[in-house]
VEXMI-911351 format. One line per field, with one value per residue: x, z, y of N, C-alpha, C, O, CB in turn; chain; residue in three letters; residue number from 1. Coordinates in Angstrom, 2 decimals, always signed. Glycine has a CB too. Layout:
n.c1 = X,... .
n.c3 = Z,... .
n.c2 = Y,... .
ca.c1 = X,... .
ca.c3 = Z,... .
ca.c2 = Y,... .
c.c1 = X,... .
c.c3 = Z,... .
c.c2 = Y,... .
o.c1 = X,... .
o.c3 = Z,... .
o.c2 = Y,... .
cb.c1 = X,... .
cb.c3 = Z,... .
cb.c2 = Y,... .
chain = A,... .
res = ALA,... .
n = NUM,... .
% end
This chain:
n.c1 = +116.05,+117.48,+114.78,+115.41,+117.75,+117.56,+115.03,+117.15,+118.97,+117.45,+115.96,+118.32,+118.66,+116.87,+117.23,+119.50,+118.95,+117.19,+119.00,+120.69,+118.95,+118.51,+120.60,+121.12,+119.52,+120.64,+122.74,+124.40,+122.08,+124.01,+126.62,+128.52,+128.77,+127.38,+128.40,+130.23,+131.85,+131.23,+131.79,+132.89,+131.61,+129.68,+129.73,+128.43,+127.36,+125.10,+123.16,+125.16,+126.72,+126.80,+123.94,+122.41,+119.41,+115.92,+113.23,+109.48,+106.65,+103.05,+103.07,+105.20,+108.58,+111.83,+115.64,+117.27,+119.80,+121.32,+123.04,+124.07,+125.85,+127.19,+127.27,+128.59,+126.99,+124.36,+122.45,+122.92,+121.98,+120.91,+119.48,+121.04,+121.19,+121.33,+122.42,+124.06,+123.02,+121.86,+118.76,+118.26,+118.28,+116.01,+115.47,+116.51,+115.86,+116.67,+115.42,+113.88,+112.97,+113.75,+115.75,+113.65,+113.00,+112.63,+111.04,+111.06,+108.17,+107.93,+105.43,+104.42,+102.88,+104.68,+107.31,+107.54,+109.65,+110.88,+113.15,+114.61,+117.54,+117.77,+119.05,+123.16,+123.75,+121.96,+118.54,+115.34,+112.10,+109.37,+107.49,+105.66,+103.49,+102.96,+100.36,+99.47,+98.88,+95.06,+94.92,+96.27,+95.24,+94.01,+97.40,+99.70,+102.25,+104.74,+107.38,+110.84,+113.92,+117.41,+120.91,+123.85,+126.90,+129.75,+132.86,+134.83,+137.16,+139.93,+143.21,+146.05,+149.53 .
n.c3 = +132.94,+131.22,+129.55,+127.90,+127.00,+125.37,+123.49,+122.14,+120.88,+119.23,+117.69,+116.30,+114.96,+113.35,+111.53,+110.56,+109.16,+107.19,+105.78,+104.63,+102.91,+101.18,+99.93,+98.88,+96.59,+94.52,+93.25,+90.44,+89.17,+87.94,+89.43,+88.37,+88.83,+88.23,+86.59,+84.51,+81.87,+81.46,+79.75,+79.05,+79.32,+76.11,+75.26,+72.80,+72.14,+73.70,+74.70,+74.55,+75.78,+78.92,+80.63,+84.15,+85.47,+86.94,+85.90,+85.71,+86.05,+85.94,+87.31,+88.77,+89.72,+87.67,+87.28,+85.08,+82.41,+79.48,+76.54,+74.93,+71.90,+69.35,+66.07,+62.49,+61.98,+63.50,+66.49,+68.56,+69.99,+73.16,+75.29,+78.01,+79.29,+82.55,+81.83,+79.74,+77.43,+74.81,+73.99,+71.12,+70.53,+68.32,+65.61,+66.68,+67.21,+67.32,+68.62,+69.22,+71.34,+72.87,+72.74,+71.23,+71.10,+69.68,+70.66,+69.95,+71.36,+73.39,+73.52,+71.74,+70.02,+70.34,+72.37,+72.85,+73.83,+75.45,+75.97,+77.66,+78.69,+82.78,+83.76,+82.94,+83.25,+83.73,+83.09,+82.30,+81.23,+79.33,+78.57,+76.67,+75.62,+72.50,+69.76,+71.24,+72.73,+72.55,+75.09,+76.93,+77.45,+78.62,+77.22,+78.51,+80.15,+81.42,+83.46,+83.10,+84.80,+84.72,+85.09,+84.64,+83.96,+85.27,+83.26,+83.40,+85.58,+85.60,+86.36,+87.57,+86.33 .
n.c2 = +93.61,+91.51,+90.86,+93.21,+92.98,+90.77,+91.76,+93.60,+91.99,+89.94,+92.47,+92.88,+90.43,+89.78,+92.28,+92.03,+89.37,+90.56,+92.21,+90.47,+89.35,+91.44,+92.00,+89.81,+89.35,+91.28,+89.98,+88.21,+85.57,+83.51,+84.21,+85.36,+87.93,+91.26,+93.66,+92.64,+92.45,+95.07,+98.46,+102.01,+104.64,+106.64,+109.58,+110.53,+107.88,+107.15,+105.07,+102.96,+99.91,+98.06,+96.90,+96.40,+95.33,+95.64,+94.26,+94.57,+93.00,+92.06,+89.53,+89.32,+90.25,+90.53,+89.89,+91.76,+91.81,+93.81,+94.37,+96.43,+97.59,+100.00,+100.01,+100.84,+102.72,+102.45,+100.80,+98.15,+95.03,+93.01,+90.70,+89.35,+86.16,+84.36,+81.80,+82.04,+82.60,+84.52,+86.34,+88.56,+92.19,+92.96,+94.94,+97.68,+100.89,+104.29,+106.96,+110.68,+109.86,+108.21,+105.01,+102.17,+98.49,+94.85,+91.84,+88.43,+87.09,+84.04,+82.14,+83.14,+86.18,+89.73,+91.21,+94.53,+96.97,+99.85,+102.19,+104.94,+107.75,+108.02,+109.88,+110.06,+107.56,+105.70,+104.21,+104.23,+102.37,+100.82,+97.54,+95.85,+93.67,+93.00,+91.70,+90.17,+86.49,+85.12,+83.95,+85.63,+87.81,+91.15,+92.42,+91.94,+94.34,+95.61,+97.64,+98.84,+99.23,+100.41,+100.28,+101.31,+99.59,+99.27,+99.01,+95.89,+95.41,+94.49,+92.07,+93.14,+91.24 .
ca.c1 = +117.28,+117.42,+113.97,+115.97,+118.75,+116.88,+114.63,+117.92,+119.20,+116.17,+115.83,+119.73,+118.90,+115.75,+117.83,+121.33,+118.49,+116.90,+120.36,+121.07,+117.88,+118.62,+122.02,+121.17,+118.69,+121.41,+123.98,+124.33,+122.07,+125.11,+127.47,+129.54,+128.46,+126.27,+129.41,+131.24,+131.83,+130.65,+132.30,+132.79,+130.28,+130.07,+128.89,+128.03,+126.18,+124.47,+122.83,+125.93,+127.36,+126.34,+122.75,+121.56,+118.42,+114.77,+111.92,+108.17,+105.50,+102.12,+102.97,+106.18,+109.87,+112.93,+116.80,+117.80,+120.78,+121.29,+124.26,+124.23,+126.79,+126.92,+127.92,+127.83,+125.94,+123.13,+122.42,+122.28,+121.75,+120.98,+119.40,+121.81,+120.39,+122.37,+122.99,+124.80,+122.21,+121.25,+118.21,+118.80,+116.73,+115.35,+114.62,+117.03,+115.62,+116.98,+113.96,+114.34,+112.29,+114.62,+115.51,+113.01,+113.42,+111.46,+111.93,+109.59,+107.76,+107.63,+104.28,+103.48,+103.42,+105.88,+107.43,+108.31,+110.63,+110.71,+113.54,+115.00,+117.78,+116.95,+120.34,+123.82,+124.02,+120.80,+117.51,+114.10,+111.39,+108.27,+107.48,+104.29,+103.37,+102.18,+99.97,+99.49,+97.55,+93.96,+95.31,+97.11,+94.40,+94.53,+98.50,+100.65,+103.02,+106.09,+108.52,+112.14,+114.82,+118.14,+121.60,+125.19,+127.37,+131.00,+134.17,+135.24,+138.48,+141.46,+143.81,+147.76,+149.52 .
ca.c3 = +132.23,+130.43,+128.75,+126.62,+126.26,+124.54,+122.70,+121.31,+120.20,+118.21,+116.34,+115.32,+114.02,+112.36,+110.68,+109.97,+107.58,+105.93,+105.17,+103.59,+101.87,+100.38,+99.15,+97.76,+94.84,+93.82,+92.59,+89.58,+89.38,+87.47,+90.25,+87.93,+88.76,+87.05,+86.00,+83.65,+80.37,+81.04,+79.27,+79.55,+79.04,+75.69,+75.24,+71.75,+71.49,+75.35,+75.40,+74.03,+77.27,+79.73,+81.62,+84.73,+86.34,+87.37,+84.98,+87.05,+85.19,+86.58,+87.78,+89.37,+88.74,+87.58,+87.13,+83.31,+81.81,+78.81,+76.09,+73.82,+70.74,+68.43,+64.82,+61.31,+62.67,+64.52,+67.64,+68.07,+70.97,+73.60,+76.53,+78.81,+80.13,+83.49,+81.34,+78.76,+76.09,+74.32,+72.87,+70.10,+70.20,+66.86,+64.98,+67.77,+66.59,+68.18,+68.73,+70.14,+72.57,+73.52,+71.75,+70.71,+70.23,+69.57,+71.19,+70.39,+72.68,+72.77,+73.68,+70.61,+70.35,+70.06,+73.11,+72.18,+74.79,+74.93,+77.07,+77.78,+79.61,+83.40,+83.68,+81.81,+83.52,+84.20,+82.14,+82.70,+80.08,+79.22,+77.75,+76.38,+74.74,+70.98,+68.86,+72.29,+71.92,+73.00,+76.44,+77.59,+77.44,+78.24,+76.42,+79.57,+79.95,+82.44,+83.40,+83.57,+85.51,+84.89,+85.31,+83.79,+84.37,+84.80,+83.05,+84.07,+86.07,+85.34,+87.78,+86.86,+86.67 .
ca.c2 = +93.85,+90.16,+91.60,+94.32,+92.70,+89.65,+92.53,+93.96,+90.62,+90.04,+93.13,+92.68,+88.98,+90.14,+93.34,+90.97,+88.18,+91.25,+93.07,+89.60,+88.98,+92.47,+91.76,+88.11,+90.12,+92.40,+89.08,+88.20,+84.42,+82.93,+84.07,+86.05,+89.75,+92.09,+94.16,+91.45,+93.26,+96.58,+99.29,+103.20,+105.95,+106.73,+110.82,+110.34,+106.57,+106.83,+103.76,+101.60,+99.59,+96.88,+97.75,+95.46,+96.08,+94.85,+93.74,+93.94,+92.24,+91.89,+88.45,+89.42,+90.75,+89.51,+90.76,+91.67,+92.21,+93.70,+94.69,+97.26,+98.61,+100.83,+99.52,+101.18,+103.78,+102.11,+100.19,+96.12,+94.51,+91.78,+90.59,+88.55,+85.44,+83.59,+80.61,+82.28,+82.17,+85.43,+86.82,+89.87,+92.92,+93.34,+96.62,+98.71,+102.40,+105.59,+108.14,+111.53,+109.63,+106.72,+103.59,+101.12,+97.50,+94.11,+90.39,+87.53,+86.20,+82.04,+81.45,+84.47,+87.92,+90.04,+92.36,+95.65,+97.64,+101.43,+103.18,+106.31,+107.63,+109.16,+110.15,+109.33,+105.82,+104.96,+104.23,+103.86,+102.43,+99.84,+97.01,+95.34,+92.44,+93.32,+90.74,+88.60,+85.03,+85.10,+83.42,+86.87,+89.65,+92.14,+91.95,+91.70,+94.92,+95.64,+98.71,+98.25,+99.75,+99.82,+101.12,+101.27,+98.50,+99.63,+98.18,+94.93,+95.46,+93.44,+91.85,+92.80,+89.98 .
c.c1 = +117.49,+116.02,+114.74,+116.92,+118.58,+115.76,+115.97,+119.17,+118.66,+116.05,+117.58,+119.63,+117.83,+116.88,+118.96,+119.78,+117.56,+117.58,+120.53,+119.96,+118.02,+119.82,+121.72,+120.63,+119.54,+122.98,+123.30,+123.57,+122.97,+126.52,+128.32,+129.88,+127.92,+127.59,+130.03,+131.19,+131.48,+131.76,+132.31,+132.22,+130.92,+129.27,+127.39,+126.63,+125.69,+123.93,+123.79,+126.38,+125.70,+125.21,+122.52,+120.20,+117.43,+113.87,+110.69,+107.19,+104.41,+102.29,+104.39,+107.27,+110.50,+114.17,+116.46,+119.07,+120.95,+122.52,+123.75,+125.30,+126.24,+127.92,+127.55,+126.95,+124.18,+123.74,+122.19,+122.59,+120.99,+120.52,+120.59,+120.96,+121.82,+123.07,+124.12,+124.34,+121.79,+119.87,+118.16,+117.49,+117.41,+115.52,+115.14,+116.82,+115.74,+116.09,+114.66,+113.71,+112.84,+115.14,+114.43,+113.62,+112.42,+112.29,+110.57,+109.15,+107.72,+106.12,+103.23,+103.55,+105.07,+106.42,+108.32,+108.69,+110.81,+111.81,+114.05,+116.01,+116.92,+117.76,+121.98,+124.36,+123.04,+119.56,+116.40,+113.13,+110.01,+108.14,+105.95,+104.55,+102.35,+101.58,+99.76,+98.45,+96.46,+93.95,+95.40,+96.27,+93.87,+96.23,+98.97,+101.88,+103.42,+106.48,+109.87,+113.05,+116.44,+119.48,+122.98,+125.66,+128.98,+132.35,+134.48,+137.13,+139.50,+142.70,+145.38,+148.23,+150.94 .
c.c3 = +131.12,+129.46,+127.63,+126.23,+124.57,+123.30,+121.50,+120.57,+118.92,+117.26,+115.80,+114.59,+112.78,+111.29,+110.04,+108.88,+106.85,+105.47,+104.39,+102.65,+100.68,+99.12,+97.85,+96.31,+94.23,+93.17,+91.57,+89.88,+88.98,+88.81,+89.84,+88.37,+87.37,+85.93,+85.32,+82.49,+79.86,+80.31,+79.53,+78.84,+77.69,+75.21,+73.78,+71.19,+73.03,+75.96,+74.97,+76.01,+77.79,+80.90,+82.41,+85.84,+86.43,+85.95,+85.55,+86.10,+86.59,+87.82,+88.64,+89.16,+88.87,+87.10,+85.74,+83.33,+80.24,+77.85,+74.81,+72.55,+69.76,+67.20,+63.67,+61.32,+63.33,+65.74,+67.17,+69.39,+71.57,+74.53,+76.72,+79.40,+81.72,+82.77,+80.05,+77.33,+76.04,+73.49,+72.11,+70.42,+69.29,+66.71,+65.95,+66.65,+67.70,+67.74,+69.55,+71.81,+73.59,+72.50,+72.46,+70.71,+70.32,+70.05,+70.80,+71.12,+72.20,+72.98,+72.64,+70.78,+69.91,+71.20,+72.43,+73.79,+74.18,+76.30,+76.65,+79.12,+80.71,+83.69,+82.68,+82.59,+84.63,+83.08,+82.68,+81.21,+80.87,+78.50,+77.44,+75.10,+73.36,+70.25,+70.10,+72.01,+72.57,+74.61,+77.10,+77.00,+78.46,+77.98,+78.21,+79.40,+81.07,+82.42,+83.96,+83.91,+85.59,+84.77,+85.06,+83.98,+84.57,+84.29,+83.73,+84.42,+85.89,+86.01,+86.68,+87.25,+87.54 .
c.c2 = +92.81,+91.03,+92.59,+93.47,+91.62,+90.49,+93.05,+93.17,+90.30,+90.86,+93.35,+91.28,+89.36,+91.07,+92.57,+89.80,+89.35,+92.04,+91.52,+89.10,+90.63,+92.18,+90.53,+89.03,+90.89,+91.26,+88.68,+86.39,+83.30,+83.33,+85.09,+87.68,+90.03,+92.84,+93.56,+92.28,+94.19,+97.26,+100.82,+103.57,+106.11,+108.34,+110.35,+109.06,+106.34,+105.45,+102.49,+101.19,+98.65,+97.50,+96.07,+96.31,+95.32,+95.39,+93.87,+93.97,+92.60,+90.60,+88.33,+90.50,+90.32,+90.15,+90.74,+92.55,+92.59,+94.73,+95.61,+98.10,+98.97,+100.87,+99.85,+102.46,+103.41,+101.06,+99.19,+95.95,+93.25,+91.50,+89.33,+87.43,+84.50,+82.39,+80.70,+82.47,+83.67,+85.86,+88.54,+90.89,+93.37,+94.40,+97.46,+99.65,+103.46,+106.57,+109.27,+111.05,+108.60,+106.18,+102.35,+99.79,+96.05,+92.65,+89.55,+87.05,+84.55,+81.52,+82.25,+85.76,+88.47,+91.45,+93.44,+96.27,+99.11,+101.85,+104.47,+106.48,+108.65,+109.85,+109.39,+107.72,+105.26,+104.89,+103.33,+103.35,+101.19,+98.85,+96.66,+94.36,+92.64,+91.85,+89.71,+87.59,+86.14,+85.01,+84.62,+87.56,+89.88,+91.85,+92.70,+93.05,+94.91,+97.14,+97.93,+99.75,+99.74,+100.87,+100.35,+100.68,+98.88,+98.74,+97.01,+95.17,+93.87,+93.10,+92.31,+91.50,+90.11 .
o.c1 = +117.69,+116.41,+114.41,+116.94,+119.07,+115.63,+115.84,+120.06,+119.22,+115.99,+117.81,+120.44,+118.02,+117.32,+119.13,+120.05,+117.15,+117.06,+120.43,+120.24,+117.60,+119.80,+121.94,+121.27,+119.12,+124.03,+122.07,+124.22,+122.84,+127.36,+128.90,+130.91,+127.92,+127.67,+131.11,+130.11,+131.32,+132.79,+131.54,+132.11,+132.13,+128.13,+126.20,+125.65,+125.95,+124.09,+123.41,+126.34,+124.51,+125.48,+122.45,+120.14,+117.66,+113.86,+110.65,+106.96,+104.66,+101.80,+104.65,+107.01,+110.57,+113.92,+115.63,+119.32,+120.70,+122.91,+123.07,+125.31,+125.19,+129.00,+126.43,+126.31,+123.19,+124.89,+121.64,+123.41,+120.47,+121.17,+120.94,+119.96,+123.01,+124.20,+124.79,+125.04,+121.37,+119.94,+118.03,+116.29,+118.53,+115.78,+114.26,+117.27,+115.07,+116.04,+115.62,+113.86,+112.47,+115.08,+114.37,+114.80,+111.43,+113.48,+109.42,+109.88,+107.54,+105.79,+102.01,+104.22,+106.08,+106.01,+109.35,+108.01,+110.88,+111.40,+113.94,+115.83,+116.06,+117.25,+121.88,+125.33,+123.15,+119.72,+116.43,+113.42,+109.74,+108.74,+105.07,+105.33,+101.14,+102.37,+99.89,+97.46,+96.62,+93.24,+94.54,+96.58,+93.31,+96.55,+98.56,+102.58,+102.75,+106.03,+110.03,+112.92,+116.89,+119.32,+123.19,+125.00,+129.49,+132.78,+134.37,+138.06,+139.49,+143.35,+145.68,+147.73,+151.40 .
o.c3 = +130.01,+128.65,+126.44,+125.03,+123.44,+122.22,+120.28,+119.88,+117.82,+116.09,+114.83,+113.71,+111.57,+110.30,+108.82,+107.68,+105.75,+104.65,+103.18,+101.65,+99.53,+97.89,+96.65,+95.28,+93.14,+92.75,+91.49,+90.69,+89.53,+88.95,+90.69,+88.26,+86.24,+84.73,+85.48,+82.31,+78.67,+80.24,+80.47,+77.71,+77.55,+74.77,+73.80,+70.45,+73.52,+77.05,+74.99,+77.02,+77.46,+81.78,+81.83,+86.55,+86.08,+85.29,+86.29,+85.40,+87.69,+88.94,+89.17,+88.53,+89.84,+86.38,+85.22,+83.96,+79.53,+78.38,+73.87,+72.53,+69.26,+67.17,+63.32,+60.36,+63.49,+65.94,+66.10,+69.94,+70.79,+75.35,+75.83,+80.03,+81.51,+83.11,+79.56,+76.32,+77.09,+72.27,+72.81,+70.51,+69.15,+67.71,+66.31,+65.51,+68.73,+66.58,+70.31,+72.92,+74.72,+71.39,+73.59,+70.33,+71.04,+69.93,+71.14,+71.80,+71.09,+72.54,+72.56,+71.62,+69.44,+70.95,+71.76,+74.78,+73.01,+77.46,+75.53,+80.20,+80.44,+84.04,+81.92,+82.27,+85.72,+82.12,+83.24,+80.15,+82.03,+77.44,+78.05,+74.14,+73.36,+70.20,+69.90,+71.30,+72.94,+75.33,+77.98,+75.89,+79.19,+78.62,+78.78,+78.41,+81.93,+81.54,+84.75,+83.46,+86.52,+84.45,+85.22,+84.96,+83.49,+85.00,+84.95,+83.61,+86.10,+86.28,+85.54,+88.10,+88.10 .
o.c2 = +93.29,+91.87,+92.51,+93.18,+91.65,+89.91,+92.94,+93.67,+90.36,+90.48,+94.06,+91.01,+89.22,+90.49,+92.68,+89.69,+88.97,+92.80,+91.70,+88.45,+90.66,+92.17,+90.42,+89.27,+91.28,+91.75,+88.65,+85.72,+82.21,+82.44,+85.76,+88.36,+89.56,+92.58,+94.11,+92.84,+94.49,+96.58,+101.04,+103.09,+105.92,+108.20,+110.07,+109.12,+105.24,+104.91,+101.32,+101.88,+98.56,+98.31,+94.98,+97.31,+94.16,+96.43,+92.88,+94.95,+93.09,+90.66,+87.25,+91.52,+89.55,+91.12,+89.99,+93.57,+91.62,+95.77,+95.21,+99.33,+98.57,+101.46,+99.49,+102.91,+104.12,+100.66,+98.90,+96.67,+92.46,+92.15,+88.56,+87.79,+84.24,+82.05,+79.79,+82.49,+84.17,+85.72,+89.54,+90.65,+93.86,+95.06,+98.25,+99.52,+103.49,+106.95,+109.11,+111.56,+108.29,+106.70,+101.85,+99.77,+96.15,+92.35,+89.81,+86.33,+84.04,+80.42,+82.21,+86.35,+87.95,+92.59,+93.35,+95.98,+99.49,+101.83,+104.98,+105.91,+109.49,+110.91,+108.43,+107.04,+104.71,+105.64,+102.24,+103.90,+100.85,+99.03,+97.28,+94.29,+92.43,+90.91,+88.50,+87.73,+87.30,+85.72,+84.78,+87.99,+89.07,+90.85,+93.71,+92.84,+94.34,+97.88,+96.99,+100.88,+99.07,+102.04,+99.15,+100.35,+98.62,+97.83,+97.16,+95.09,+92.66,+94.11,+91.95,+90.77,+89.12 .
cb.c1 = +118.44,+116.99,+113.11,+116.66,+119.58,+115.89,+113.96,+118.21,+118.72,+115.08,+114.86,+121.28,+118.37,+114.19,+118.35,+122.94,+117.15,+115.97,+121.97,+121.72,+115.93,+118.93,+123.34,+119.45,+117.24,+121.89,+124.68,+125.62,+121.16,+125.32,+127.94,+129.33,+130.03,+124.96,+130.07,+130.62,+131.43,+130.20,+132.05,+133.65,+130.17,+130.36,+130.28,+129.28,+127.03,+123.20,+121.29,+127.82,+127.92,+127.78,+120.85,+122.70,+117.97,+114.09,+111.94,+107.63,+105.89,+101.14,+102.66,+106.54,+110.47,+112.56,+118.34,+116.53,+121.50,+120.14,+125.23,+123.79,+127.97,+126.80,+127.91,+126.99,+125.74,+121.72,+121.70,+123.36,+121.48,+121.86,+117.83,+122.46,+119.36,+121.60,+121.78,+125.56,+120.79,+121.95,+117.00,+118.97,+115.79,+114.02,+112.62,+118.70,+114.07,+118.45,+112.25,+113.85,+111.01,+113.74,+117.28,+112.70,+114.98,+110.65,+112.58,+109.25,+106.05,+108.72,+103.85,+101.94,+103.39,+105.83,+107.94,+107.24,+112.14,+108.63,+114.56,+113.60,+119.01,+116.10,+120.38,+125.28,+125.74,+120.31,+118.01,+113.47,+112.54,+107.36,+108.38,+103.16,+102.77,+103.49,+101.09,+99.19,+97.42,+93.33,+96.63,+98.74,+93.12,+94.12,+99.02,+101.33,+102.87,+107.53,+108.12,+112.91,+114.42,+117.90,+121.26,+125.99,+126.99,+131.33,+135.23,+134.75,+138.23,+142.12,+143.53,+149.08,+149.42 .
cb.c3 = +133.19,+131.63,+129.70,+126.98,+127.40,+125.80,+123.62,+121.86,+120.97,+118.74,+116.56,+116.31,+115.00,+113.21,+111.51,+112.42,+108.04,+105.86,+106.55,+104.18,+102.92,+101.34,+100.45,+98.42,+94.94,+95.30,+93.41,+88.84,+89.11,+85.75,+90.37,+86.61,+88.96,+88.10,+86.56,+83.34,+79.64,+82.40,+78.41,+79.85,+80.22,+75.31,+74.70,+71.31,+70.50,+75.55,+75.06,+72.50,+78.49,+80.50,+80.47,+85.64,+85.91,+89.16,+84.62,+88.70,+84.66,+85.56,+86.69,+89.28,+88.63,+86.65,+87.63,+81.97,+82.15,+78.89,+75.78,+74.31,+70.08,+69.07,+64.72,+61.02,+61.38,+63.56,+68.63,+66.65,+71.26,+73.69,+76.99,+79.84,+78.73,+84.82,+80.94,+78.82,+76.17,+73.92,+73.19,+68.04,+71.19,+66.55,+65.02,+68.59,+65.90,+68.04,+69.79,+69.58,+72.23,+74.25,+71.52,+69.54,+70.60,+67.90,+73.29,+70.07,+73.32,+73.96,+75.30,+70.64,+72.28,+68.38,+74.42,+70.91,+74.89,+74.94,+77.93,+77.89,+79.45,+84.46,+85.01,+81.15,+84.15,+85.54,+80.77,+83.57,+78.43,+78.98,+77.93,+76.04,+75.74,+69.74,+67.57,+74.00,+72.91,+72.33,+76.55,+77.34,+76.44,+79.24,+74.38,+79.34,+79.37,+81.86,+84.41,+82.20,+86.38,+84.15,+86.55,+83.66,+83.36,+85.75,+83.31,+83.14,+87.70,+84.36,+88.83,+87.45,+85.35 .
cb.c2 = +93.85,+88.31,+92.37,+95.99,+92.07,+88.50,+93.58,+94.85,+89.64,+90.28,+94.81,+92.66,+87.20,+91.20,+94.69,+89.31,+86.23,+91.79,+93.84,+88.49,+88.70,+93.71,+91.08,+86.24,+91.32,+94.01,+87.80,+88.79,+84.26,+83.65,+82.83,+85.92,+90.86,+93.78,+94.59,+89.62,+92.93,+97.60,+99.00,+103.90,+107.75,+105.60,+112.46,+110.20,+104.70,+107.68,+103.39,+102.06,+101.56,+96.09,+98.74,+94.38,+97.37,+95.29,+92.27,+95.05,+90.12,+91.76,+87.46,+88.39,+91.72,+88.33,+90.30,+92.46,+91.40,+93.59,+93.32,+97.85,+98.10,+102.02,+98.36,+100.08,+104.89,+101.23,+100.55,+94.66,+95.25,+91.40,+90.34,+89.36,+84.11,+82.98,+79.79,+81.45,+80.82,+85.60,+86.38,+89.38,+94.04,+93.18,+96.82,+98.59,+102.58,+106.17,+107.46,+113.06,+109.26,+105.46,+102.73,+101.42,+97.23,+94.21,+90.24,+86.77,+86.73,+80.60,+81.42,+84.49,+88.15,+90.35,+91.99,+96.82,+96.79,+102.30,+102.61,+107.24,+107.64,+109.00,+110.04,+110.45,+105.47,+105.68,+103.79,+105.25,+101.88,+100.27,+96.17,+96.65,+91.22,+94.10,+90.36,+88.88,+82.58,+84.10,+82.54,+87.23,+90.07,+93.15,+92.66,+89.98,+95.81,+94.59,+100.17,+97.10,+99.41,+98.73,+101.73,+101.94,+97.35,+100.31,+98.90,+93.60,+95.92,+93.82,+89.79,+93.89,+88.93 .
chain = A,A,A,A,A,A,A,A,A,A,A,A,A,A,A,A,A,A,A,A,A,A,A,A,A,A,A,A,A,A,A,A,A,A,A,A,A,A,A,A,A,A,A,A,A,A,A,A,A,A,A,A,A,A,A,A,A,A,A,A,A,A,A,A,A,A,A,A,A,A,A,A,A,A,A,A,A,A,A,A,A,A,A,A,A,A,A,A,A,A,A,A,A,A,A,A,A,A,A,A,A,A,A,A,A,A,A,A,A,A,A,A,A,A,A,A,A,A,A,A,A,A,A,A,A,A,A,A,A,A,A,A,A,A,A,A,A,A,A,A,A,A,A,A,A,A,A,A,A,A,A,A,A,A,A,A,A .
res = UNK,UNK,UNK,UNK,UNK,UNK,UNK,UNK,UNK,UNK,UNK,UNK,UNK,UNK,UNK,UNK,UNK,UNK,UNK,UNK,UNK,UNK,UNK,UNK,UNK,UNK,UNK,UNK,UNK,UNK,UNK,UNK,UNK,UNK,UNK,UNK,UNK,UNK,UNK,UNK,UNK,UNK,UNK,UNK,UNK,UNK,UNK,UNK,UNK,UNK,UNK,UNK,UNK,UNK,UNK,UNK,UNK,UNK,UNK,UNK,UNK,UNK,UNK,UNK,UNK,UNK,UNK,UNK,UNK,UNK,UNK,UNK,UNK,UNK,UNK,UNK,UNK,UNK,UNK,UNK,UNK,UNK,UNK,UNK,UNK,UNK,UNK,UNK,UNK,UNK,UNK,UNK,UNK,UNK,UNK,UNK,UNK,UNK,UNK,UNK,UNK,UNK,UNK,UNK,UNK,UNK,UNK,UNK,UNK,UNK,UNK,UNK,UNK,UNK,UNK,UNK,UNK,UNK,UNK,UNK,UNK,UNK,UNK,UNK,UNK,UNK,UNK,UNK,UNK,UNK,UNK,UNK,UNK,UNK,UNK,UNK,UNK,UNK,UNK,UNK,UNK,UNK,UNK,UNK,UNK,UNK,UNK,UNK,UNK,UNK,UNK,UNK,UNK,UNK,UNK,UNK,UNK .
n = 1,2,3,4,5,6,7,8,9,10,11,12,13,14,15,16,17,18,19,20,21,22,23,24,25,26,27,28,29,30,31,32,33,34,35,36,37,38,39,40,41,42,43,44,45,46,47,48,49,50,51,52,53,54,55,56,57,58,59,60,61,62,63,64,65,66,67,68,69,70,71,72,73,74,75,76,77,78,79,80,81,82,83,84,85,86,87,88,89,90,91,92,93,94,95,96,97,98,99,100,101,102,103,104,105,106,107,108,109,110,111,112,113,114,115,116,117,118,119,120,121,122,123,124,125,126,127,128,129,130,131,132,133,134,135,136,137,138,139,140,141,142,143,144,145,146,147,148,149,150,151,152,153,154,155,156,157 .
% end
């Protein structure tokens, strides 16, 4: 009787640290939440608004956040970093195929990013590393994953 009980102990401690190893990957590494400054669906400019989602490289994966509006009649945009520091994507071009856009790389190159939505608040795409050194060949590419961020709610006062 002690035998099960101590079996069904166990697989509740095991299941309770991989329900929290699940959770931890889905916070924001700044603390803030992924949701901070999202905005609402917009029919018309689809990919404007706040996207968080996963990055998976060869060598791993890693959260991304990233901001998109729609100004003048094109797209401009942003990855989010935890520290508060932005880098711009370049050359945002709307294709019937997605939007496009370009980031430099620091060690060279230049990543280009390709998504598309898979629904209206979600988006799937690729990236790859264009012009990579000599170091990185074959040029290092990724898929990313990511999904709508909603409005940041506001406390009444």
């Amino acid at each position: 009787m002690h035998l099960h009980r101590l079996i069904g102990v166990l697989a509740l401690s095991i299941a309770s640290a991989s329900a929290n190893a699940q959770l931890a990957r889905t916070r924001d590494p700044a603390g803030a939440g992924m949701a901070a400054g999202g905005a609402p669906r917009d029919p018309q400019h689809p990919y404007a608004g706040m996207w968080a989602g996963i990055r998976t490289m060869p060598l791993g994966s890693d959260e991304i956040r990233l901001r998109f509006n729609f100004n003048n009649d094109a797209y401009d945009g942003a990855m989010l970093y935890p520290d508060g520091h932005r880098a711009p994507a370049n050359n945002p071009t709307l294709t019937g195929d997605g939007l496009t856009w370009e980031s430099p790389n620091s060690g060279g190159g230049m990543w280009v990013y390709r998504i598309h939505l898979a629904s209206p608040d979600s988006m799937v795409g690729s990236l790859v590393l264009r012009d990579a050194p000599p170091n990185l060949r074959p040029a290092p590419e990724g898929t990313l994953v990511l999904k709508r961020q909603p409005p940041e709610k506001r406390k009444q006062p």
